[in-house]
MITI-983390 format. One record per atom (N, C-alpha, C, CB): z, y, x; atom name; residue in three letters; residue number from 1. Coordinates in nm, 4 decimals. Atoms other than C-alpha are relative to their C-alpha. Glycine has a CB too. Layout:
BEGIN
- Z Y X CA Ala NUM
...
//
This chain:
BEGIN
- 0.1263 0.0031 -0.0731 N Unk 1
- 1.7529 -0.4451 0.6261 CA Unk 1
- -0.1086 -0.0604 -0.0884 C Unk 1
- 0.0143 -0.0803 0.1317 CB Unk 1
- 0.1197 0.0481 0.0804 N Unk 2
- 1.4112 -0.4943 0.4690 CA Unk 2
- -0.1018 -0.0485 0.1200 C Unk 2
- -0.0694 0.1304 -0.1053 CB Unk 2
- 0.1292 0.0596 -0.1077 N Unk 3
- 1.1087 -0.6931 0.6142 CA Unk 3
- -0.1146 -0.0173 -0.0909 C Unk 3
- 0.0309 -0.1648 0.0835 CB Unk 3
- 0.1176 0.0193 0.0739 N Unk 4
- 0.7525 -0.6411 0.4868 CA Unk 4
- -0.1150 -0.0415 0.1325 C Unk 4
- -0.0373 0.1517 -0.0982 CB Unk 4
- 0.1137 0.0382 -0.0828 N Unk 5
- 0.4699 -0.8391 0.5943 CA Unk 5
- -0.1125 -0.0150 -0.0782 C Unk 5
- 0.0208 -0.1196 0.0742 CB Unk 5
- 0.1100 0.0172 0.0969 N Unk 6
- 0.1406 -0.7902 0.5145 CA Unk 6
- -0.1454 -0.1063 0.0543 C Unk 6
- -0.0494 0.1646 -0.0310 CB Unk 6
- 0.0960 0.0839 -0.0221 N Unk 7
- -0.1899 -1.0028 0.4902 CA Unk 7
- -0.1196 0.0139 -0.1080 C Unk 7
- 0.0611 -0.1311 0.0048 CB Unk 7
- 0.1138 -0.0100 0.0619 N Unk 8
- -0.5360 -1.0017 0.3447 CA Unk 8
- -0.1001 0.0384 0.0418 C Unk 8
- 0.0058 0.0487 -0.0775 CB Unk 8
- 0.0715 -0.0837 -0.0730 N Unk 9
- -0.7319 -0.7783 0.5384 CA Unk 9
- -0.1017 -0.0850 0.0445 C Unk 9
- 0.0722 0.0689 0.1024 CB Unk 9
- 0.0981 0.1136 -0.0628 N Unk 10
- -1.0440 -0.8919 0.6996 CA Unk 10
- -0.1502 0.1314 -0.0188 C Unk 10
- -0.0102 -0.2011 -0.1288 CB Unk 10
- 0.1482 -0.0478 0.0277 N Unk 11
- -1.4842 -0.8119 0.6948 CA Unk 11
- -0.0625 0.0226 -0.1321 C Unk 11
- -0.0836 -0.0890 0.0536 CB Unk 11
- 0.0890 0.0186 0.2060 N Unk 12
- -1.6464 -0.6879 0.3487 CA Unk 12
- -0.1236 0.0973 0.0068 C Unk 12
- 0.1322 0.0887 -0.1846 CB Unk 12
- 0.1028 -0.0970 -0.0450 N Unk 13
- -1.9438 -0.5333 0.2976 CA Unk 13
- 0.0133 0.0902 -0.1202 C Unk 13
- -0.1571 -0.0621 0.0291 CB Unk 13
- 0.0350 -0.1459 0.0949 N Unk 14
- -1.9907 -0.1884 0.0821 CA Unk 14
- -0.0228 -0.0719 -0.1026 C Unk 14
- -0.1346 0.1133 0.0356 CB Unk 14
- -0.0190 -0.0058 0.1163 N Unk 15
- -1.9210 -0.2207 -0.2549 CA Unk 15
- 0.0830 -0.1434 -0.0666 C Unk 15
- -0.1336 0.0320 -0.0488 CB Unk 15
- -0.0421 0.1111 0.0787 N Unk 16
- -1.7209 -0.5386 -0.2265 CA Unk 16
- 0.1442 0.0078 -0.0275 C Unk 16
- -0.0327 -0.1268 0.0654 CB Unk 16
- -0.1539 0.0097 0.0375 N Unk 17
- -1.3386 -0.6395 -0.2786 CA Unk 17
- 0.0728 -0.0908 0.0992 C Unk 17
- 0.0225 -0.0613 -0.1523 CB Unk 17
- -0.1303 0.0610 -0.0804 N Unk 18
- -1.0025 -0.7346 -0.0846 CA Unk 18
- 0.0872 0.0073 -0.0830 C Unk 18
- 0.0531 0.0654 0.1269 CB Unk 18
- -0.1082 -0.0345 0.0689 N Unk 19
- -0.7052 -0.7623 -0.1937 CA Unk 19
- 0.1331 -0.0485 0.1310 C Unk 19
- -0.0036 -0.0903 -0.1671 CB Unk 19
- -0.1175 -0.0178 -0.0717 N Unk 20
- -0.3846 -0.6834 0.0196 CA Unk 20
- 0.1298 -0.0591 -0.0601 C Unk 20
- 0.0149 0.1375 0.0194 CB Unk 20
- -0.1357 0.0546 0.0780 N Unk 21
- -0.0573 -0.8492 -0.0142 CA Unk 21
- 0.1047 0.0567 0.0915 C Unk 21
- 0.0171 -0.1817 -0.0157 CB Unk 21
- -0.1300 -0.0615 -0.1196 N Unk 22
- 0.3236 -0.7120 0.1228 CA Unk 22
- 0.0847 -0.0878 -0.0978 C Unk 22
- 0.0541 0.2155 0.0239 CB Unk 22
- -0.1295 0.0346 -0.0015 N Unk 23
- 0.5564 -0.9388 0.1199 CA Unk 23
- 0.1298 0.0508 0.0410 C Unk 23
- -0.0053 -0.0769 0.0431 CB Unk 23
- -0.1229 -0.0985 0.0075 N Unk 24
- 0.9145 -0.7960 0.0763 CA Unk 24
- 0.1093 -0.1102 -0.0067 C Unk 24
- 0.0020 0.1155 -0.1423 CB Unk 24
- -0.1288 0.0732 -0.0388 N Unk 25
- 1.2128 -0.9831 0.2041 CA Unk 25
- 0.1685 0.1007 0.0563 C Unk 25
- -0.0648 -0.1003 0.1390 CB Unk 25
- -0.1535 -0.0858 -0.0312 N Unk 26
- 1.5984 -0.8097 0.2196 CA Unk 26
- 0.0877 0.0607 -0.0792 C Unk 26
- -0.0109 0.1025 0.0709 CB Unk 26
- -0.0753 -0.0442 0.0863 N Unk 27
- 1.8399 -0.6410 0.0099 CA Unk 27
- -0.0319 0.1283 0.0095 C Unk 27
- 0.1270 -0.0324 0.0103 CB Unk 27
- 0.0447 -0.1418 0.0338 N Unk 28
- 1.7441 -0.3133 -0.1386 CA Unk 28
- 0.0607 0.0196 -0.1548 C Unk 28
- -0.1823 0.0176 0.0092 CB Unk 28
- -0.0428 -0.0360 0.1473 N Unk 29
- 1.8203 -0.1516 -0.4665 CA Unk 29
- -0.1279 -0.0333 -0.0605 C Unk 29
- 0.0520 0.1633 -0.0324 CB Unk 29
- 0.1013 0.0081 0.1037 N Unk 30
- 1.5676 -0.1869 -0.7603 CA Unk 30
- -0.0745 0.1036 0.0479 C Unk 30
- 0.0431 0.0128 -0.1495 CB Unk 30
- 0.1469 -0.1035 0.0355 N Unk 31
- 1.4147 0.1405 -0.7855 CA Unk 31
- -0.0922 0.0877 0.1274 C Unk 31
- 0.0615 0.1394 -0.1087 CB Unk 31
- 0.0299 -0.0413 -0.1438 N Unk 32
- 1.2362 0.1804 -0.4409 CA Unk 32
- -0.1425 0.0160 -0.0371 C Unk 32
- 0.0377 -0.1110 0.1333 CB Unk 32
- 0.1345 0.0034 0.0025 N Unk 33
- 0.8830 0.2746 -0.3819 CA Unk 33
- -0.0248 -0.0422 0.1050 C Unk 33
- -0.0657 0.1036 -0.0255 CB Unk 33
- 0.0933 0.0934 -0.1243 N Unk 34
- 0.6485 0.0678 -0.2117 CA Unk 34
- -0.1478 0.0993 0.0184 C Unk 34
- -0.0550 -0.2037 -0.0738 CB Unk 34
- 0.1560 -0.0845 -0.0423 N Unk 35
- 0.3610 0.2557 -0.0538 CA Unk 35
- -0.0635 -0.0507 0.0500 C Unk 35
- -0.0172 0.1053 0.0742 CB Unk 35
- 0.1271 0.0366 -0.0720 N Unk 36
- 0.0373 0.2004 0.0768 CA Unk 36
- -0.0189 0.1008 0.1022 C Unk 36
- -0.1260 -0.0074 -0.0931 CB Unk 36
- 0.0647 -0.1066 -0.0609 N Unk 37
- -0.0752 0.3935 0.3579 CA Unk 37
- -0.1466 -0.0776 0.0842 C Unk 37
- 0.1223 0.0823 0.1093 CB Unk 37
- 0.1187 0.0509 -0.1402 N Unk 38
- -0.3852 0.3481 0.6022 CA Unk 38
- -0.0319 0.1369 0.1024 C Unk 38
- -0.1923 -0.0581 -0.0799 CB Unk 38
- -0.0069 -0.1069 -0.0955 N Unk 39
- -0.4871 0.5118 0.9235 CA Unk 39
- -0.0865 -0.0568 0.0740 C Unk 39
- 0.1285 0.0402 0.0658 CB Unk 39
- 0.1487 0.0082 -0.0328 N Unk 40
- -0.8522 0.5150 1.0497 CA Unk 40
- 0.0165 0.0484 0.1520 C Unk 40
- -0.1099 0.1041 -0.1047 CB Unk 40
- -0.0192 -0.0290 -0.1287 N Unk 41
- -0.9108 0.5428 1.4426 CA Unk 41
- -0.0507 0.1364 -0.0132 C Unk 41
- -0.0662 -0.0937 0.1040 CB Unk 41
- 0.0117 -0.1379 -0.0565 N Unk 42
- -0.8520 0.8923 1.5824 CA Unk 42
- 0.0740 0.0739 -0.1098 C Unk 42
- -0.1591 0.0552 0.0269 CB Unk 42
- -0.0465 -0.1124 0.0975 N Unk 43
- -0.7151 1.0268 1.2338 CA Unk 43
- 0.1389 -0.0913 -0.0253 C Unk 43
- -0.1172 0.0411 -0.1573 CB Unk 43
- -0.1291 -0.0120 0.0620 N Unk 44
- -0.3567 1.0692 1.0625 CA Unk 44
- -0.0049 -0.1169 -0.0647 C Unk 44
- 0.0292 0.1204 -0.0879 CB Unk 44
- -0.0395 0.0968 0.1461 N Unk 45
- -0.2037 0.8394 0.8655 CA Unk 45
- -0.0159 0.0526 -0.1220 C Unk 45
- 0.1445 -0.0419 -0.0138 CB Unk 45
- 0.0315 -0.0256 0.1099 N Unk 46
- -0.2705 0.8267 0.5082 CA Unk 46
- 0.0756 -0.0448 -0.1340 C Unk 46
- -0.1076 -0.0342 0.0070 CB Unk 46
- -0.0358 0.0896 0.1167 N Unk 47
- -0.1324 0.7692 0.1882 CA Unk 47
- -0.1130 -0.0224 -0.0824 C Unk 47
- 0.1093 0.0552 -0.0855 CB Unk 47
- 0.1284 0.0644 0.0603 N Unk 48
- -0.3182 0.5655 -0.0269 CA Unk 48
- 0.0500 -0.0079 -0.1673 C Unk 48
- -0.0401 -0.1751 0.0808 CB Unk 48
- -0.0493 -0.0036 0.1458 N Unk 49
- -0.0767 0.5229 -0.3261 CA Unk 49
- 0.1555 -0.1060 0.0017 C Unk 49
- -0.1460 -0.0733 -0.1172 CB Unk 49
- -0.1289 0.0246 0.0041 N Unk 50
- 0.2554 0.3759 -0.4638 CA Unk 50
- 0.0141 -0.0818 -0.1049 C Unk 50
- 0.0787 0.1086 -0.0049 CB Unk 50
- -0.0518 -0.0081 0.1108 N Unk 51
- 0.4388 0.2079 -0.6812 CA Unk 51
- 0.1619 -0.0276 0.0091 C Unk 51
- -0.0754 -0.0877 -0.0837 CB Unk 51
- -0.1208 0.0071 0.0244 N Unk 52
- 0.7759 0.1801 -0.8109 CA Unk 52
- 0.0946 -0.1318 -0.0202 C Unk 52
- -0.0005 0.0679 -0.0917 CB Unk 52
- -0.0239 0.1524 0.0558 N Unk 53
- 0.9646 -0.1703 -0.8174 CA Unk 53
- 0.0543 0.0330 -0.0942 C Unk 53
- 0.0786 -0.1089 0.0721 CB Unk 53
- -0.0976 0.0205 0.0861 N Unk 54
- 1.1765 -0.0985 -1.0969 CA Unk 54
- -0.0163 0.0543 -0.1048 C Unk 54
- 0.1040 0.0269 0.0368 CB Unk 54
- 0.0393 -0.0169 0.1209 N Unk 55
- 1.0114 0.0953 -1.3178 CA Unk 55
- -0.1821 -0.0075 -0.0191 C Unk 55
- 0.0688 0.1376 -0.0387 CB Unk 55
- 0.1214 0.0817 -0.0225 N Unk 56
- 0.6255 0.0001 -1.2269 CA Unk 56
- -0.1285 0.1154 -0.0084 C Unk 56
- -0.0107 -0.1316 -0.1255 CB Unk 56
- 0.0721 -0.0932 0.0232 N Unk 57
- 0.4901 0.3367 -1.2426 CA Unk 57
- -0.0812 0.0288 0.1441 C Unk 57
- 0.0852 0.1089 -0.0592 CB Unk 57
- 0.1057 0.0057 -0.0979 N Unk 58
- 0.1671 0.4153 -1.0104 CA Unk 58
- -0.0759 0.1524 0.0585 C Unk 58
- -0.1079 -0.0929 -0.0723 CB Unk 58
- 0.1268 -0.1307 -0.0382 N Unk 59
- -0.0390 0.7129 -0.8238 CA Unk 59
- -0.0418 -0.0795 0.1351 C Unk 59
- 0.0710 0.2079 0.0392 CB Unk 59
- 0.0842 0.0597 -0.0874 N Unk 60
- -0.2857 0.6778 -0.6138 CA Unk 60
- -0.0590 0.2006 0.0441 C Unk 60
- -0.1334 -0.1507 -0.0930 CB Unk 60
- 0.1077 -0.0922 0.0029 N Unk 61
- -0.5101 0.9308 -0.4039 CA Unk 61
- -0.1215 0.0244 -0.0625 C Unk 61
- -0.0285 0.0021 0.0822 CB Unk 61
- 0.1311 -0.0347 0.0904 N Unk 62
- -0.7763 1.1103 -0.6007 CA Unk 62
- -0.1294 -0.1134 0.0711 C Unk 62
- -0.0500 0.2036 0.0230 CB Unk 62
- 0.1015 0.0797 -0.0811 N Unk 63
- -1.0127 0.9233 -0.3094 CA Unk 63
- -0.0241 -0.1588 -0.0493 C Unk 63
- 0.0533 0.0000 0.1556 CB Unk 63
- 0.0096 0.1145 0.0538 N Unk 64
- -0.9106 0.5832 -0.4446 CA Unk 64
- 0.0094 -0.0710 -0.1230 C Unk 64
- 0.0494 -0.0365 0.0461 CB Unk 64
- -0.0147 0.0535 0.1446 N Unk 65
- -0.8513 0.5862 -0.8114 CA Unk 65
- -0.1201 0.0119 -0.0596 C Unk 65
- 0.1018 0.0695 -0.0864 CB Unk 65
- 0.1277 0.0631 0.0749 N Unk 66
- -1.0581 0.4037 -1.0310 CA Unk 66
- -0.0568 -0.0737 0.0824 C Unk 66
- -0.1042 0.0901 -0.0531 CB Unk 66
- 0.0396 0.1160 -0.0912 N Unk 67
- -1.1087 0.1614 -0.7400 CA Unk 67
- 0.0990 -0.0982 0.0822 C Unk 67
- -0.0793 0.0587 0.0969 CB Unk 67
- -0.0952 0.0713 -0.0245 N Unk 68
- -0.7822 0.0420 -0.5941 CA Unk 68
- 0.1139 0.0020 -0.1031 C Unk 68
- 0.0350 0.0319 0.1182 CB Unk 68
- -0.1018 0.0028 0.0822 N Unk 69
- -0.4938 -0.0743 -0.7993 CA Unk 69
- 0.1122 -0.0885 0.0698 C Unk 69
- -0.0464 -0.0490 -0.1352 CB Unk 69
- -0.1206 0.0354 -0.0855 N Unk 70
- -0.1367 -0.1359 -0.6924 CA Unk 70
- 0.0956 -0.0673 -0.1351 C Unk 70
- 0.0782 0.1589 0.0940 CB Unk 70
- -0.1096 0.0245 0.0650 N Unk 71
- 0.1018 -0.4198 -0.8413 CA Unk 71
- 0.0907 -0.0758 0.0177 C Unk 71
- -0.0180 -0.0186 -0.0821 CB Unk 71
- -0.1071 0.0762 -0.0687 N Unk 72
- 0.3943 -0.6202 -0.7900 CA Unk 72
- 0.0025 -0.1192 -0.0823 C Unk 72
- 0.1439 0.0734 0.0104 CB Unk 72
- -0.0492 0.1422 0.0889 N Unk 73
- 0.4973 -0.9619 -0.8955 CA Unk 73
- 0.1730 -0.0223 0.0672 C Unk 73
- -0.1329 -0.1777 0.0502 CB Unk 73
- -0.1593 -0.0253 -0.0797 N Unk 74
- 0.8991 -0.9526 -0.8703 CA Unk 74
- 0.0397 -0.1364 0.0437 C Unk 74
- 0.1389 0.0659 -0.1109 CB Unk 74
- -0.0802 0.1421 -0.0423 N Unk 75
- 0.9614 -1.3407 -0.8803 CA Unk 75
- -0.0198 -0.0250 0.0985 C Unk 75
- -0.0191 -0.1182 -0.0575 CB Unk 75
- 0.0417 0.0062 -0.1036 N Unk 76
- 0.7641 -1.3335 -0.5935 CA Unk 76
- 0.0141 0.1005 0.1135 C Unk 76
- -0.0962 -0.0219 -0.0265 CB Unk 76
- -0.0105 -0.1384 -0.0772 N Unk 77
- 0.8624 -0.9876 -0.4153 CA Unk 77
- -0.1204 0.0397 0.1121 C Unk 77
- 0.1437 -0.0040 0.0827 CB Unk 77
- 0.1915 -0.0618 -0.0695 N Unk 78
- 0.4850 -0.9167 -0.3518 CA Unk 78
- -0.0089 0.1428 -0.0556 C Unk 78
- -0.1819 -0.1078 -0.0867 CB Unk 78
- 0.0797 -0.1242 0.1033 N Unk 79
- 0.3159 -0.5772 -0.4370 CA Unk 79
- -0.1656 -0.0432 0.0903 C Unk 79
- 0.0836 0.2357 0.0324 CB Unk 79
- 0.1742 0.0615 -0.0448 N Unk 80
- -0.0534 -0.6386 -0.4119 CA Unk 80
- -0.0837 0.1578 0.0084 C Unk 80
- -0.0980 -0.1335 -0.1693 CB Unk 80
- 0.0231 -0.0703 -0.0007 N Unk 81
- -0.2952 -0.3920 -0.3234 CA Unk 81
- -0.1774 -0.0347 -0.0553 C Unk 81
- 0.0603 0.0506 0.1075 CB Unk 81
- 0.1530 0.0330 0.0386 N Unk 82
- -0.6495 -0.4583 -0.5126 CA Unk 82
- -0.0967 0.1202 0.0369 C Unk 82
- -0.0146 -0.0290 -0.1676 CB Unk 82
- 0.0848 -0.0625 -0.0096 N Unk 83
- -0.9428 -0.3002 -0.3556 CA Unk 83
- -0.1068 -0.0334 -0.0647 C Unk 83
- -0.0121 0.0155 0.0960 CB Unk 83
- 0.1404 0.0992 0.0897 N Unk 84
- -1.2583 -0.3176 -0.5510 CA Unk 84
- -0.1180 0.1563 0.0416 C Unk 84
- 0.0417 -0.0450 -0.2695 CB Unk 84
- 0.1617 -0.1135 -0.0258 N Unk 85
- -1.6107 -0.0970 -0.4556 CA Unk 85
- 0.0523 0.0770 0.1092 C Unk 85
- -0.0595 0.1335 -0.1515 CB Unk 85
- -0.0274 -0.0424 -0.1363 N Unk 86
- -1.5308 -0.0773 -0.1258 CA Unk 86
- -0.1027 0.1296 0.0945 C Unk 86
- -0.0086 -0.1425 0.0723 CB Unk 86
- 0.0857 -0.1030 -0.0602 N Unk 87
- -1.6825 0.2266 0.0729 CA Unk 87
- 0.0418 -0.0062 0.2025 C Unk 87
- 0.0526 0.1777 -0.0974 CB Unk 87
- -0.0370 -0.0214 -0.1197 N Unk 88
- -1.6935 0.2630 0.4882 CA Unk 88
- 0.0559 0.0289 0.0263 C Unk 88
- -0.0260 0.0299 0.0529 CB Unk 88
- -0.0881 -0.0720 -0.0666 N Unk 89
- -1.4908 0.5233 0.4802 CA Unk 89
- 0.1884 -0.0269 -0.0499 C Unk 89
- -0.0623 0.1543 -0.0279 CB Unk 89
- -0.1036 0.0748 0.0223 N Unk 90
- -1.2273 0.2885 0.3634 CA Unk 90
- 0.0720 -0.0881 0.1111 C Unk 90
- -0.0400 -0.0712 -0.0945 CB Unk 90
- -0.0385 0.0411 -0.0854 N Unk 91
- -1.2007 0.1237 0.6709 CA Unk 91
- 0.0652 0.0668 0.0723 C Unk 91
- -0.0639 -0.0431 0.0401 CB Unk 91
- -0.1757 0.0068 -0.0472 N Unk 92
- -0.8375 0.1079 0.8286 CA Unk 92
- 0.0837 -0.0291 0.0359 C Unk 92
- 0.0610 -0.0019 -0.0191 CB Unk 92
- -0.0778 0.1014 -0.0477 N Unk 93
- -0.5929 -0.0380 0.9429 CA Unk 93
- 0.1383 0.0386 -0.1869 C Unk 93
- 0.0690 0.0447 0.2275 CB Unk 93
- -0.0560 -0.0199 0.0561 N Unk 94
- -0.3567 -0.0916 0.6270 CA Unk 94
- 0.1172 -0.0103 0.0263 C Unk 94
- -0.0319 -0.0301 -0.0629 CB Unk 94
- -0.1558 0.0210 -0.0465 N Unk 95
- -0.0054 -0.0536 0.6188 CA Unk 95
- 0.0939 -0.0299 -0.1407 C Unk 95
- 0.0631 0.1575 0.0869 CB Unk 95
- -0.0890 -0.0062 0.1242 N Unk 96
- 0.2752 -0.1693 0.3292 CA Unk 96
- 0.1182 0.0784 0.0412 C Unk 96
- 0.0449 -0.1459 -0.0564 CB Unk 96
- -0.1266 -0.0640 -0.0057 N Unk 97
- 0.6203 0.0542 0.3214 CA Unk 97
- 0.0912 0.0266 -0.0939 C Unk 97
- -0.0132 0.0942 0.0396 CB Unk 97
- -0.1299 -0.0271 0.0871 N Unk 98
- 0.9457 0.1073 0.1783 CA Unk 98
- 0.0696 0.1284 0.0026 C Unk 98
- 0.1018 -0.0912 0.0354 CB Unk 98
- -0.0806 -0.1157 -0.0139 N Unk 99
- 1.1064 0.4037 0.0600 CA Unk 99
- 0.1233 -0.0147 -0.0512 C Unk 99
- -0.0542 0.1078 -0.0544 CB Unk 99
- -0.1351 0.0477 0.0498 N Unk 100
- 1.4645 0.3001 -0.0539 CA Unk 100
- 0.0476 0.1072 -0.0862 C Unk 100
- 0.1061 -0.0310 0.1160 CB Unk 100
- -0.0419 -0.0889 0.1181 N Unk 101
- 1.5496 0.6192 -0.2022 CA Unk 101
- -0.0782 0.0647 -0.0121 C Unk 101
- 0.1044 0.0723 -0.0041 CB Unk 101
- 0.1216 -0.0348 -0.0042 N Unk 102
- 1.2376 0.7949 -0.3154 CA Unk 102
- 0.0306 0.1426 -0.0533 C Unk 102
- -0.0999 -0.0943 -0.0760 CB Unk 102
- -0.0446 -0.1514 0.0130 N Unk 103
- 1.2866 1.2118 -0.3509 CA Unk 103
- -0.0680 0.0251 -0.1541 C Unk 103
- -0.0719 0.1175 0.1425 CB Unk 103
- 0.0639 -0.0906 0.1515 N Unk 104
- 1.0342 1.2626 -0.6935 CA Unk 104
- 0.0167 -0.1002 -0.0699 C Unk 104
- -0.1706 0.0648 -0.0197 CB Unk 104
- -0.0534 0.0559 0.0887 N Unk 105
- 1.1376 1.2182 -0.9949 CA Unk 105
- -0.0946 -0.1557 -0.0596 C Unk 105
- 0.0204 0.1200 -0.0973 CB Unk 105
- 0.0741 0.1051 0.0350 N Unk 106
- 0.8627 0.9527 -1.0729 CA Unk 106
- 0.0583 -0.1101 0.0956 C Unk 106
- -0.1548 0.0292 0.0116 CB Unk 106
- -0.0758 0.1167 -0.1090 N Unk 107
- 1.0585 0.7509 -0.7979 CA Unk 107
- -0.1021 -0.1145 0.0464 C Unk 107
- 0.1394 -0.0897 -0.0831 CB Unk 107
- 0.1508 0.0498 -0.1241 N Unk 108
- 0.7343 0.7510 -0.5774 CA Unk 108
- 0.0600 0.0510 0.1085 C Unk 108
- -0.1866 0.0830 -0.0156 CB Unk 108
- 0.0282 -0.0503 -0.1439 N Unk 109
- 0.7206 0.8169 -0.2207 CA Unk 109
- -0.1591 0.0833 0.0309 C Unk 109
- 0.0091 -0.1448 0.0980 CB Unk 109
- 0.1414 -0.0582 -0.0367 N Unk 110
- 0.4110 1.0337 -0.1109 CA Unk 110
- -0.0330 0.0663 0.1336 C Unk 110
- -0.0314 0.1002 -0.0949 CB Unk 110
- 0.0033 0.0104 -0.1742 N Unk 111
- 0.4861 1.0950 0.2591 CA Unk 111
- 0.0435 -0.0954 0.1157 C Unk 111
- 0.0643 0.0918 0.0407 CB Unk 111
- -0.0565 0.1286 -0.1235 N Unk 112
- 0.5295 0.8712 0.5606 CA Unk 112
- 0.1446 0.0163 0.0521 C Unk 112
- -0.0968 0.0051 0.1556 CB Unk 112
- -0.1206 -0.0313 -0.0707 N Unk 113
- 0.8123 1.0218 0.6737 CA Unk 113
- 0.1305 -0.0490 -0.0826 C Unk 113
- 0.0030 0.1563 0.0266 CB Unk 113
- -0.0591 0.0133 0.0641 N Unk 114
- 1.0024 0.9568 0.3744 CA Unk 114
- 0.0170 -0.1621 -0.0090 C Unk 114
- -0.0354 0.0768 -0.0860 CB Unk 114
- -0.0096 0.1348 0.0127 N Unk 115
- 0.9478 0.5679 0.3781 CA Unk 115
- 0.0831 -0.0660 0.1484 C Unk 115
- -0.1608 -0.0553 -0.0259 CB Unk 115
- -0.1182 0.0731 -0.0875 N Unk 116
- 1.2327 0.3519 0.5638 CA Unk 116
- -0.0350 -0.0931 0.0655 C Unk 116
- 0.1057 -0.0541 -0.0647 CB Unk 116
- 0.0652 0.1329 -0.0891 N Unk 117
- 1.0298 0.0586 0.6586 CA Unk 117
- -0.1049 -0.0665 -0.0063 C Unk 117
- 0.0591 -0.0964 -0.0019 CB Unk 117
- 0.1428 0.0051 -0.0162 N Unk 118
- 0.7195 -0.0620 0.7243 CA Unk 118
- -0.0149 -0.1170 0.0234 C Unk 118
- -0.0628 0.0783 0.0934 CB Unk 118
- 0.0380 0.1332 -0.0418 N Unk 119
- 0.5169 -0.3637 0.7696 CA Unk 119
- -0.0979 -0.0118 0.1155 C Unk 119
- -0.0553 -0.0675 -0.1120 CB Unk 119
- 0.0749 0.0480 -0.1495 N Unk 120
- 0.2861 -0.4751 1.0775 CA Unk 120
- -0.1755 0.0763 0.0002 C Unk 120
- -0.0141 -0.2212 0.0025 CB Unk 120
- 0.0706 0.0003 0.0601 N Unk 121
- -0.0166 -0.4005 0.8857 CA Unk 121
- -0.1371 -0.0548 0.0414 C Unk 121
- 0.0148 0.0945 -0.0342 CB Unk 121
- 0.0620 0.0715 0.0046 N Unk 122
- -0.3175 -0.5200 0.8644 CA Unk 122
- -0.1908 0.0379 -0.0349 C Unk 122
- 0.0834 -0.0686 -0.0768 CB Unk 122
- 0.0917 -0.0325 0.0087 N Unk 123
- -0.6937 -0.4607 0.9215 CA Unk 123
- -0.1216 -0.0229 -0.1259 C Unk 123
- -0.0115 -0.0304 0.0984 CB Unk 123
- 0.0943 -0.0022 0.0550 N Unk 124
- -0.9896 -0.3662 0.6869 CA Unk 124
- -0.1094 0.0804 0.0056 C Unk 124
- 0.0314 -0.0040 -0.0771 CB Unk 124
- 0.1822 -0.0805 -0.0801 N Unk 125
- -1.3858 -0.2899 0.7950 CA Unk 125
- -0.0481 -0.0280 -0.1094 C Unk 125
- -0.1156 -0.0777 0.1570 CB Unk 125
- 0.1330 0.0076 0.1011 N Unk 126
- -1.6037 -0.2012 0.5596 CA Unk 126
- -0.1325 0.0228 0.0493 C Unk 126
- 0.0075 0.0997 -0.1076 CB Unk 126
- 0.1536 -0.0107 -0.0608 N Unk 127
- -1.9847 -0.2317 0.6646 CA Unk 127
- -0.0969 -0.0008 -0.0835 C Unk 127
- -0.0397 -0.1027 0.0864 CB Unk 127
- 0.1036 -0.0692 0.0728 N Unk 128
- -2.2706 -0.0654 0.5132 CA Unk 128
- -0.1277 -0.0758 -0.0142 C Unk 128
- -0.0278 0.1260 0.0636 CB Unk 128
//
């Protein structure tokens, strides 16, 4: 069993910065992907981007690269989610997740369905 909890979230205004944290507590294998997703009122869930614990490799949606960056600290079993030049349509509710065995070969996850466990997640408003 895995347990992710996340925290950071909060009020920012357009063009500023957050930074998301998922704490990761449980026995898993190494090479899992941790995802980001978010999910804006009335619309789908989203992926936002990934990374790999074990080998540290990253994608992101075209929407957020070159502005969010995803990384882990293992001693600490964090993956962090750095937002930076925040836009409205960033506002979300964020979510951290686990994919334990991840289907592409980059040993990402890139759908919801595919991730095993999830965290509580955690709100972010961006205001113009």
């Amino acid at each position: 069993q895995v347990q992710l909890v996340e925290s950071g979230g909060g009020l920012v205004q357009a063009g500023g910065s957050l930074r998301l944290f998922c704490a990761v507590s449980g026995r898993t294998n190494n090479d899992y992907s941790m995802g980001w997703f978010r999910q804006a009122p009335g619309k789908e869930r989203e992926f936002v981007g990934a990374i790999n614990w074990n080998r540290g490799n990253t994608n992101y949606i075209a929407s957020v690269k070159g502005r969010f960056t995803i990384s882990k600290d293992n001693a600490k079993n964090t993956v962090y989610l750095q937002m930076d030049n925040l836009k409205p349509e960033d506002t979300a509710a964020y979510f951290c997740a686990a994919d334990i065995y991840p289907l592409g070969k980059d040993g990402l996850g890139y759908k919801d369905y595919e991730y095993d466990y999830w965290g509580q997640g955690t709100q972010v408003t961006v205001s113009s």
